[in-house]
Residue frames as a rotation matrix with the C-alpha (Angstrom) as fourth column:
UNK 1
-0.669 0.423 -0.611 -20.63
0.112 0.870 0.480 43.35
0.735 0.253 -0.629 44.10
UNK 2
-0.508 0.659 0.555 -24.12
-0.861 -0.384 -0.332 43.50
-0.005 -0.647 0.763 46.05
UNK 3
0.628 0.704 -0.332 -24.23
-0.666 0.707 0.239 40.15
0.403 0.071 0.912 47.11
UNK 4
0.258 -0.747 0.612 -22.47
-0.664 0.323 0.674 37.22
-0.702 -0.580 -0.413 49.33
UNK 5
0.015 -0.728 0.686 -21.75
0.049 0.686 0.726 34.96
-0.999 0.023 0.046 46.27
UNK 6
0.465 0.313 -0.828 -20.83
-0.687 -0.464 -0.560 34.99
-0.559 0.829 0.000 42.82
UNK 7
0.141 -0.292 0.946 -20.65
0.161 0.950 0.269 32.27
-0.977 0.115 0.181 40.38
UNK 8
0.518 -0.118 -0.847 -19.11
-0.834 -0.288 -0.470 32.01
-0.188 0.950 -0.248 37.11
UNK 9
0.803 0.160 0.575 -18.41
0.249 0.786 -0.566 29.74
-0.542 0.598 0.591 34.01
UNK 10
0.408 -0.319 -0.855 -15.61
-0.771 -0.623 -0.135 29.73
-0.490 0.714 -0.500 31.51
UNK 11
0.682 -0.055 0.730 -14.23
0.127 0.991 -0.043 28.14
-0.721 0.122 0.683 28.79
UNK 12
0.523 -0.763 -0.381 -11.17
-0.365 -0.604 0.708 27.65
-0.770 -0.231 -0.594 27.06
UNK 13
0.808 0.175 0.563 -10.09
0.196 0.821 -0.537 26.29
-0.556 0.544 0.628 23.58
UNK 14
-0.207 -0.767 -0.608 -7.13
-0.737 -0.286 0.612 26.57
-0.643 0.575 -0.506 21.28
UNK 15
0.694 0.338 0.636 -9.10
0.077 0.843 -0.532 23.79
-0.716 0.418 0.559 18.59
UNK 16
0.877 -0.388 0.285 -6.67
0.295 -0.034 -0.955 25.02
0.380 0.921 0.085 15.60
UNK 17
0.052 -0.999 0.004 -2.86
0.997 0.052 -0.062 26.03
0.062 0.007 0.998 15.83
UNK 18
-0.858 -0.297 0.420 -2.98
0.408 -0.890 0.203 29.65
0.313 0.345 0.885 16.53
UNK 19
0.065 0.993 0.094 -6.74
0.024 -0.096 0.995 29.92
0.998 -0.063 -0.030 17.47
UNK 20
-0.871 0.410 -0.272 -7.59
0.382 0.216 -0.899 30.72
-0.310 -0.886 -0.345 21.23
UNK 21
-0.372 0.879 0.298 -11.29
-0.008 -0.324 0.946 31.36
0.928 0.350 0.128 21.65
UNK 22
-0.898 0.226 -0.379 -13.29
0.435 0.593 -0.678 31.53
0.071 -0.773 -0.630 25.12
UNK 23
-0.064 0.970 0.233 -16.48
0.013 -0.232 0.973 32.63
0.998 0.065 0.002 27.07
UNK 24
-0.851 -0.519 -0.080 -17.53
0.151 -0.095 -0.984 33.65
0.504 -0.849 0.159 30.24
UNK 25
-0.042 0.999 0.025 -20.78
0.368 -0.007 0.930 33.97
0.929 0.048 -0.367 32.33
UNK 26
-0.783 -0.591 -0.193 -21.10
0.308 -0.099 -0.946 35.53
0.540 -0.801 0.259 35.81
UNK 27
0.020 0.999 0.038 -23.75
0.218 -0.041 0.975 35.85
0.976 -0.011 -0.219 38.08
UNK 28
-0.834 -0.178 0.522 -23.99
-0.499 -0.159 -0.852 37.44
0.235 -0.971 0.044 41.91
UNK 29
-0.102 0.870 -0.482 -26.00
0.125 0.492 0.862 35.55
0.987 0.028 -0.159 43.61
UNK 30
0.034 0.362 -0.932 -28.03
0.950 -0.301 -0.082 36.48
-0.310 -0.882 -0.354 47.65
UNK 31
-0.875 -0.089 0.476 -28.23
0.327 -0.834 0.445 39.90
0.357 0.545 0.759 46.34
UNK 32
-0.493 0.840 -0.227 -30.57
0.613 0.150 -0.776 42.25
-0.617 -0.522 -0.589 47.49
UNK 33
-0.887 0.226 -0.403 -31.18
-0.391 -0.831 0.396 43.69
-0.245 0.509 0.825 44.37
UNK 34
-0.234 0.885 0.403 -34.81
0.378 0.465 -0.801 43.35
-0.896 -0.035 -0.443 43.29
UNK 35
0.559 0.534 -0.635 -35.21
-0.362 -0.532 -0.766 45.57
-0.746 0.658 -0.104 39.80
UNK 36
0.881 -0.182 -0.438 -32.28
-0.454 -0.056 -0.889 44.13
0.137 0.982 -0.132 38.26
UNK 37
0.976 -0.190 0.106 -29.91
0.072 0.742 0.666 41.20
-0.205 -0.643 0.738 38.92
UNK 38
0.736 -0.676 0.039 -26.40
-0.388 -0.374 0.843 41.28
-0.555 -0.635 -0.537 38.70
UNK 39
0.303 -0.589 0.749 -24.49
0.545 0.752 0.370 39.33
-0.782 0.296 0.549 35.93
UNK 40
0.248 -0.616 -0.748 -22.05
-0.714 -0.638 0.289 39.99
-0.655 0.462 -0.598 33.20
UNK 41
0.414 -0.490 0.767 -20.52
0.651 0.748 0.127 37.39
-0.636 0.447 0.629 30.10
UNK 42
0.300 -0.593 -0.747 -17.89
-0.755 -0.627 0.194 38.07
-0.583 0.506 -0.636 27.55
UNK 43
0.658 -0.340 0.672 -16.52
0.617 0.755 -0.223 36.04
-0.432 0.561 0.706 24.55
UNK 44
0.264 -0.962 -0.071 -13.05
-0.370 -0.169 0.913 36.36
-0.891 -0.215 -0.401 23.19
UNK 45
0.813 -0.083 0.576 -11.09
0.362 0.848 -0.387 35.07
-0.456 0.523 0.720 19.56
UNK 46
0.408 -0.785 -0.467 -7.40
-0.761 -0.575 0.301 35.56
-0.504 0.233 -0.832 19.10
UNK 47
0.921 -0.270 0.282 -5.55
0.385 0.507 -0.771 34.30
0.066 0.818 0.571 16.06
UNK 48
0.463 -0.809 -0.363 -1.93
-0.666 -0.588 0.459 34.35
-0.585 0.029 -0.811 15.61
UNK 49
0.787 -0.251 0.563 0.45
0.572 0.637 -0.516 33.86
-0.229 0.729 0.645 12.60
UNK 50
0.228 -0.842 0.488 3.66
0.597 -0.275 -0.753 34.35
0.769 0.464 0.440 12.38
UNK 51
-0.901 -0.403 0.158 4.76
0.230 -0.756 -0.613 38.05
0.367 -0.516 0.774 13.87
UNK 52
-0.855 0.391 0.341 1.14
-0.417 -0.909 -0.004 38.81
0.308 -0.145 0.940 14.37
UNK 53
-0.786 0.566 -0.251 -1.69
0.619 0.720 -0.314 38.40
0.003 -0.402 -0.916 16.36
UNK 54
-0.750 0.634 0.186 -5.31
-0.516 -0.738 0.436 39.62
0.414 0.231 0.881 16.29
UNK 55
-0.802 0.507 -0.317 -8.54
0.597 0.661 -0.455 39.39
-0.021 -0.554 -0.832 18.56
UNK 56
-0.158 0.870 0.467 -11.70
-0.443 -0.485 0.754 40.73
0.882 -0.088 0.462 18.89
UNK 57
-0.781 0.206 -0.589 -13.78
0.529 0.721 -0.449 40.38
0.332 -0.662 -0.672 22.03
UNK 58
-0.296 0.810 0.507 -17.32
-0.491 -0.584 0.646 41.46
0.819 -0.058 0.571 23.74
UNK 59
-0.713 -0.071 -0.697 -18.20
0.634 0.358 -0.685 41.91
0.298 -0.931 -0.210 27.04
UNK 60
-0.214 0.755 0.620 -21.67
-0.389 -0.648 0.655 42.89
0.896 -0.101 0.432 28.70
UNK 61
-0.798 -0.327 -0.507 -22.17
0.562 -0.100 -0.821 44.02
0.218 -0.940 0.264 32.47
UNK 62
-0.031 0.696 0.718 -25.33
0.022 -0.718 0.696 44.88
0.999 0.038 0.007 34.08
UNK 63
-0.761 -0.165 0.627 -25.10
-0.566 -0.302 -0.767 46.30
0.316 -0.939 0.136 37.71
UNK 64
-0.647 0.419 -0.638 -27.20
0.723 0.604 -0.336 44.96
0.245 -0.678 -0.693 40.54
UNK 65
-0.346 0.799 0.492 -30.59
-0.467 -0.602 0.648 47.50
0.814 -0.005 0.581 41.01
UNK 66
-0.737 0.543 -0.404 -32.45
0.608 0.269 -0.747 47.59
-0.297 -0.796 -0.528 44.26
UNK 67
-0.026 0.824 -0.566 -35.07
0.102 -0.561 -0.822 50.38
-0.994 -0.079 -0.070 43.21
UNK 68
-0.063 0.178 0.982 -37.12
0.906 0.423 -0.018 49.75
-0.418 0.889 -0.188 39.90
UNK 69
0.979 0.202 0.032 -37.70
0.205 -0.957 -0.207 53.63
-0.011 0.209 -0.978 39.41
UNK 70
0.366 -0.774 -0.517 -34.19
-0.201 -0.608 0.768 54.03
-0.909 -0.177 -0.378 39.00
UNK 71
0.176 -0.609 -0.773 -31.62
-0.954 0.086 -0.286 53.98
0.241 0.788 -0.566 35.83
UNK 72
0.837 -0.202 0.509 -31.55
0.305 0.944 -0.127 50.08
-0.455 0.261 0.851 34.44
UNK 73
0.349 -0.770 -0.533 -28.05
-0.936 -0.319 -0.152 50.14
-0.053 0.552 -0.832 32.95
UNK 74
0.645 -0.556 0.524 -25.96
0.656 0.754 -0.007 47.84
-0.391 0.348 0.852 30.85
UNK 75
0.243 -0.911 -0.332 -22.65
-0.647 -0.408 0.644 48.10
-0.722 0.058 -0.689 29.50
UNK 76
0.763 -0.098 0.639 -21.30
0.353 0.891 -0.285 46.43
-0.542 0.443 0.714 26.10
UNK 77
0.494 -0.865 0.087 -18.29
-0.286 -0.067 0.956 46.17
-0.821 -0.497 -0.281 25.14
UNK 78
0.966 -0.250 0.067 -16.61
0.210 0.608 -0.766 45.80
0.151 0.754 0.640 21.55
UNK 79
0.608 -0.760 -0.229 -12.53
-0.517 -0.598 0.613 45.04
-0.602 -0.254 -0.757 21.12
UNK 80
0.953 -0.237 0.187 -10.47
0.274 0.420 -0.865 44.84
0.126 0.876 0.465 18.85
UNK 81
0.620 -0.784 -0.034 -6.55
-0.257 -0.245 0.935 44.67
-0.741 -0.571 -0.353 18.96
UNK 82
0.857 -0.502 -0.116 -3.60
0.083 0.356 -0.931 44.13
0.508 0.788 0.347 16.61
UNK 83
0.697 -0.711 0.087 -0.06
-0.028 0.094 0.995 42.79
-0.716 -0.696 0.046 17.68
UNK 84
0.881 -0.410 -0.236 3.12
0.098 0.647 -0.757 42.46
0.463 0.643 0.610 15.58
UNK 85
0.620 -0.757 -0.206 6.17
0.328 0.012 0.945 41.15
-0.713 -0.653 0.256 17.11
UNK 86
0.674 -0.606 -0.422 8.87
-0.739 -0.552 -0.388 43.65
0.002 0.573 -0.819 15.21
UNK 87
-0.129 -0.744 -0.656 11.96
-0.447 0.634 -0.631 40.70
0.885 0.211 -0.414 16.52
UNK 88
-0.098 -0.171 -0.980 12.53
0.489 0.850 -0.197 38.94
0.867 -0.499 0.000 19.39
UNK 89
-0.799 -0.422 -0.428 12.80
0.596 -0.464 -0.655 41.95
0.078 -0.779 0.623 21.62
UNK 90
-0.892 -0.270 -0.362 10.25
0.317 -0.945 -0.077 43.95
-0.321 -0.184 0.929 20.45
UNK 91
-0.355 0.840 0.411 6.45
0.792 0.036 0.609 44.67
0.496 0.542 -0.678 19.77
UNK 92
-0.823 0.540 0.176 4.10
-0.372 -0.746 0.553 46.94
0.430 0.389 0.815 18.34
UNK 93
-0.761 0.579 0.293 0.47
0.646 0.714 0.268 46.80
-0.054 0.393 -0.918 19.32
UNK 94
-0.930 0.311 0.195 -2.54
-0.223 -0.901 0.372 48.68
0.292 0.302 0.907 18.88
UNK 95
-0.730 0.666 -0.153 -6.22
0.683 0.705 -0.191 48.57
-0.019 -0.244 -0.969 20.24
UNK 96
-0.606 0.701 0.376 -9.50
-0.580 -0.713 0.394 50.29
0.544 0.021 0.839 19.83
UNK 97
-0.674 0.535 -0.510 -12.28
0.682 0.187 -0.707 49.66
-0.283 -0.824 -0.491 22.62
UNK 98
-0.512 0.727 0.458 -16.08
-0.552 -0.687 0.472 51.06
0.658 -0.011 0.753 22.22
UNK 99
-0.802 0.172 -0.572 -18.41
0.448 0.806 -0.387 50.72
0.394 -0.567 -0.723 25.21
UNK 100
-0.471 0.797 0.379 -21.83
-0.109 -0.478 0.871 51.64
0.876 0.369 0.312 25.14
UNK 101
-0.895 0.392 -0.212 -23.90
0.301 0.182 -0.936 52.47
-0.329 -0.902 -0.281 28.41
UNK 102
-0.298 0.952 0.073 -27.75
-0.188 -0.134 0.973 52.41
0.936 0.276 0.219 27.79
UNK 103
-0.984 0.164 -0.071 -29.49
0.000 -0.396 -0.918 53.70
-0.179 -0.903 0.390 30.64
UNK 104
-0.250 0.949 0.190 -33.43
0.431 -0.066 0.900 52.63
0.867 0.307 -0.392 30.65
UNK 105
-0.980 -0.188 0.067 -34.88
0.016 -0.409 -0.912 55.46
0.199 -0.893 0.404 33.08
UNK 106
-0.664 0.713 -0.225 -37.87
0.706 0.697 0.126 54.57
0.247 -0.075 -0.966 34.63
UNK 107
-0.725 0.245 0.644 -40.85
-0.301 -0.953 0.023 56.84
0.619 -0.178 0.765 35.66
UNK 108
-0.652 0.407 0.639 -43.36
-0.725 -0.091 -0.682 56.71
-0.220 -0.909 0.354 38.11
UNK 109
-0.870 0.170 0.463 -45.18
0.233 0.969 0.083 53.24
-0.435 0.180 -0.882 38.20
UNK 110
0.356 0.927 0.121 -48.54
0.093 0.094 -0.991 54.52
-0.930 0.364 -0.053 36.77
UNK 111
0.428 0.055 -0.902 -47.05
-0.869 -0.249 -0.427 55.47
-0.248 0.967 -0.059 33.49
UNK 112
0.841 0.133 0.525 -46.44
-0.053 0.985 -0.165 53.23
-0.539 0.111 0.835 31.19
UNK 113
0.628 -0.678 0.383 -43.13
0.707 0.292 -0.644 54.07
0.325 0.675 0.663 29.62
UNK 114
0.525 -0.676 -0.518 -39.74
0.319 -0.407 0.856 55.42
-0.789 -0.615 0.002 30.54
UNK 115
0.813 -0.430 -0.394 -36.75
-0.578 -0.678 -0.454 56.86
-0.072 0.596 -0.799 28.60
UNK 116
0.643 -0.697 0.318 -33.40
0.759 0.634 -0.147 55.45
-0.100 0.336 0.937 26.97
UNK 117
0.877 -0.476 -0.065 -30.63
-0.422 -0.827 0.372 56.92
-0.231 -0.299 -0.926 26.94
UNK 118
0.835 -0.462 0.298 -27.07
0.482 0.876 0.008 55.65
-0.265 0.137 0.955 25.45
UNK 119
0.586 -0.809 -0.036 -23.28
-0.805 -0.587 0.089 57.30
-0.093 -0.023 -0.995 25.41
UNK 120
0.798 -0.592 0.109 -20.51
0.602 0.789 -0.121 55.12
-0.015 0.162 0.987 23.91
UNK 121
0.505 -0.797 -0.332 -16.80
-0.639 -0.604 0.476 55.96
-0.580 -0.028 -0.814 24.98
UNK 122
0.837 -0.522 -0.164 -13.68
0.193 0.561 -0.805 55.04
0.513 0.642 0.570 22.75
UNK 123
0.640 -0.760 -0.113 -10.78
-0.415 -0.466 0.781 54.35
-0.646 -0.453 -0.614 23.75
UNK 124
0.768 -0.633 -0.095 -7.35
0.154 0.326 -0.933 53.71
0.622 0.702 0.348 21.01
UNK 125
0.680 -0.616 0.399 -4.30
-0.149 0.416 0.897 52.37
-0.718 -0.669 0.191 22.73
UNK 126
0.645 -0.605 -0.468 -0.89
-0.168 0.485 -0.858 52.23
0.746 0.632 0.211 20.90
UNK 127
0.682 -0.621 0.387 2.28
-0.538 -0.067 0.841 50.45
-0.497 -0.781 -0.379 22.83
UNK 128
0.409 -0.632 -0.658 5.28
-0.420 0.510 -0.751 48.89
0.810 0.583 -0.057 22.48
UNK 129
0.963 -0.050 0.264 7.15
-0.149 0.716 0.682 46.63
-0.223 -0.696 0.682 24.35
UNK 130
0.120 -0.983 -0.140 11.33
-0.766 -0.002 -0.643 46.11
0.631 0.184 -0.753 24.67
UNK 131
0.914 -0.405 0.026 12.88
0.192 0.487 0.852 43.18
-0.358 -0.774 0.523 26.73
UNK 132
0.470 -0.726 0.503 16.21
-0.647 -0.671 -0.363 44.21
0.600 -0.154 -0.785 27.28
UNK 133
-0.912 -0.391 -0.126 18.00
-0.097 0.504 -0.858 40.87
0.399 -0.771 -0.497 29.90
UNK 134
-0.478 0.791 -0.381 15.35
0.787 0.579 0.214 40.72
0.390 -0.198 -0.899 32.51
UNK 135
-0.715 0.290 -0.636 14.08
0.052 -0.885 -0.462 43.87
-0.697 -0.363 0.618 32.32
UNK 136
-0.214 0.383 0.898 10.87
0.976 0.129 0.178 44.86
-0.048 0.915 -0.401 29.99
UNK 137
-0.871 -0.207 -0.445 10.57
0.152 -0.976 0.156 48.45
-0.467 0.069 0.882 28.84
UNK 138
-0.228 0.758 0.611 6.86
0.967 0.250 0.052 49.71
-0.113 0.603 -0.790 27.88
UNK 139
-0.815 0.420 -0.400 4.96
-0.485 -0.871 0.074 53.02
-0.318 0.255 0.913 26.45
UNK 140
-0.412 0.865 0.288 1.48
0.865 0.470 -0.174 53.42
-0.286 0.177 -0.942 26.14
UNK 141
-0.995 0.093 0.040 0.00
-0.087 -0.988 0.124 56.15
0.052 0.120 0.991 24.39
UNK 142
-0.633 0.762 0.140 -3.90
0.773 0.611 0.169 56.23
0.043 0.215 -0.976 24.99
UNK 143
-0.934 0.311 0.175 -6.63
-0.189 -0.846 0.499 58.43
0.303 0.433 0.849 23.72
UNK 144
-0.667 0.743 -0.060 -10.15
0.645 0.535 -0.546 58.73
-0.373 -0.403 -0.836 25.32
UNK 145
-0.543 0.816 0.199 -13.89
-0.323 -0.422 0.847 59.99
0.775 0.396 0.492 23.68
UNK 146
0.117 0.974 0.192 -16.14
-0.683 -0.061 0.728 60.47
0.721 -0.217 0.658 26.10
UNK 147
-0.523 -0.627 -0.577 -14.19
-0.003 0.678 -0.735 59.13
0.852 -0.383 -0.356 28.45
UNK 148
-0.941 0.295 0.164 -16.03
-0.164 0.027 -0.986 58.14
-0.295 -0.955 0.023 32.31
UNK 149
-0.512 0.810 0.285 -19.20
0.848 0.424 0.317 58.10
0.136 0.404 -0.904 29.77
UNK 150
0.143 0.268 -0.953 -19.38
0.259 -0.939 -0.225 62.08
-0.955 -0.214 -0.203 30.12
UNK 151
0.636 0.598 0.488 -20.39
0.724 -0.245 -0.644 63.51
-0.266 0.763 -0.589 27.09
UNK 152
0.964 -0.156 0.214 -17.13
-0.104 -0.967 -0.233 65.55
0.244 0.203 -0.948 25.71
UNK 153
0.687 -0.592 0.422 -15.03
-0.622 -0.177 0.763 64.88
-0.377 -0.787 -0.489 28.11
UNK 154
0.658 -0.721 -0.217 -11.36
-0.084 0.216 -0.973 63.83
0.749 0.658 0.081 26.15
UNK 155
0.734 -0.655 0.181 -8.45
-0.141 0.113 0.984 62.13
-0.665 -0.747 -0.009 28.25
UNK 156
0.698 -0.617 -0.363 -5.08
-0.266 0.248 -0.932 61.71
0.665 0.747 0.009 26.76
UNK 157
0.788 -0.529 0.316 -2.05
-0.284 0.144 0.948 59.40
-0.547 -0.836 -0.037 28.74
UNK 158
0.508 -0.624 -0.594 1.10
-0.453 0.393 -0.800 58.31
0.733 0.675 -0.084 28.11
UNK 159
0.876 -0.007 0.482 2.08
-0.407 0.526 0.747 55.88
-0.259 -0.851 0.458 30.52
UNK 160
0.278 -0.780 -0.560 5.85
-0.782 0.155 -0.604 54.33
0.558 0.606 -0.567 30.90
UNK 161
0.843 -0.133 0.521 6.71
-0.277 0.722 0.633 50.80
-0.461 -0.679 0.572 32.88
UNK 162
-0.405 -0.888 -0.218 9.64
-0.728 0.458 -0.510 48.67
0.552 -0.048 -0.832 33.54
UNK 163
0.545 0.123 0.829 9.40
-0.773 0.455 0.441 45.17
-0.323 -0.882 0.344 35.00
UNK 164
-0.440 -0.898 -0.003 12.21
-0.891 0.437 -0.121 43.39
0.110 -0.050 -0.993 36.26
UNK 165
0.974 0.089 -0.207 12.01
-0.037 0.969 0.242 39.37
0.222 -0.228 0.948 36.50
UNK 166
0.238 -0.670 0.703 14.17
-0.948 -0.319 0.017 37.65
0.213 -0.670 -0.711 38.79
């Protein structure tokens, strides 16, 4: 953050059985950026019936800029997720994530146009979940395109957790 304060909005509903929805706004604010202010918002809608649950959300994020001759950038966010609880102990879920960075590089103030530029990573997320007493057993298997927003560049994890409640 490149700035001493930062305000933000949100809002929460569940209007229908099953239905959350929200929204978010965010703004830095004393900043000494001057080419490009600081702020970010996201909206959100998860539905659940029965064993299963599904959301979508979008979320866009433009850095703070002090020098106008540099790389404007934004970030936007699309997700999408699927849950199904298997029993009482156990769930499945799955998620896919695309997040575009669009880079408007300026050029030297006499000219009158600059360049664009734009690289979207994916990422696809399967996991599961056990509770076990008070213990909760997870696996994550996750796959990355263009992963850091480097052109090529493939990650693969598999990530394992336990947490204990007391």
């Amino acid at each position: 953050m490149a700035g001493n304060t930062l305000t933000q909005y949100r809002v929460d509903a569940s209007p229908i059985d099953g239905l959350k929805i929200g929204a978010d706004y965010a703004k830095v604010d004393g900043s000494t950026a001057t080419a490009q202010e600081e702020e970010s918002g996201a909206y959100y809608a998860q539905y659940a019936i029965g064993n299963f649950k599904i959301g979508y959300g979008k979320a866009i994020y433009a850095p703070g800029l002090t020098d106008k001759n540099g790389n404007a950038t934004k970030y936007e966010t699309d997700s999408i997720g699927l849950e199904f609880a298997v029993n009482d102990a156990l769930s499945i879920s799955y998620t896919e994530e695309e997040s575009e960075q669009t880079k408007n590089v300026a050029v030297a103030d006499t000219a009158s146009t600059g360049s664009k530029t734009s690289l979207t990573a994916e990422v696809e997320t399967i996991q599961a979940a056990y509770v076990v007493g008070g213990a909760t057993l997870g696996v994550a298997i996750v796959e990355a395109e263009d992963s850091d927003y480097t052109s090529g560049k493939e990650e693969k994890m598999s990530i394992f957790t336990i947490a204990m409640a007391f």
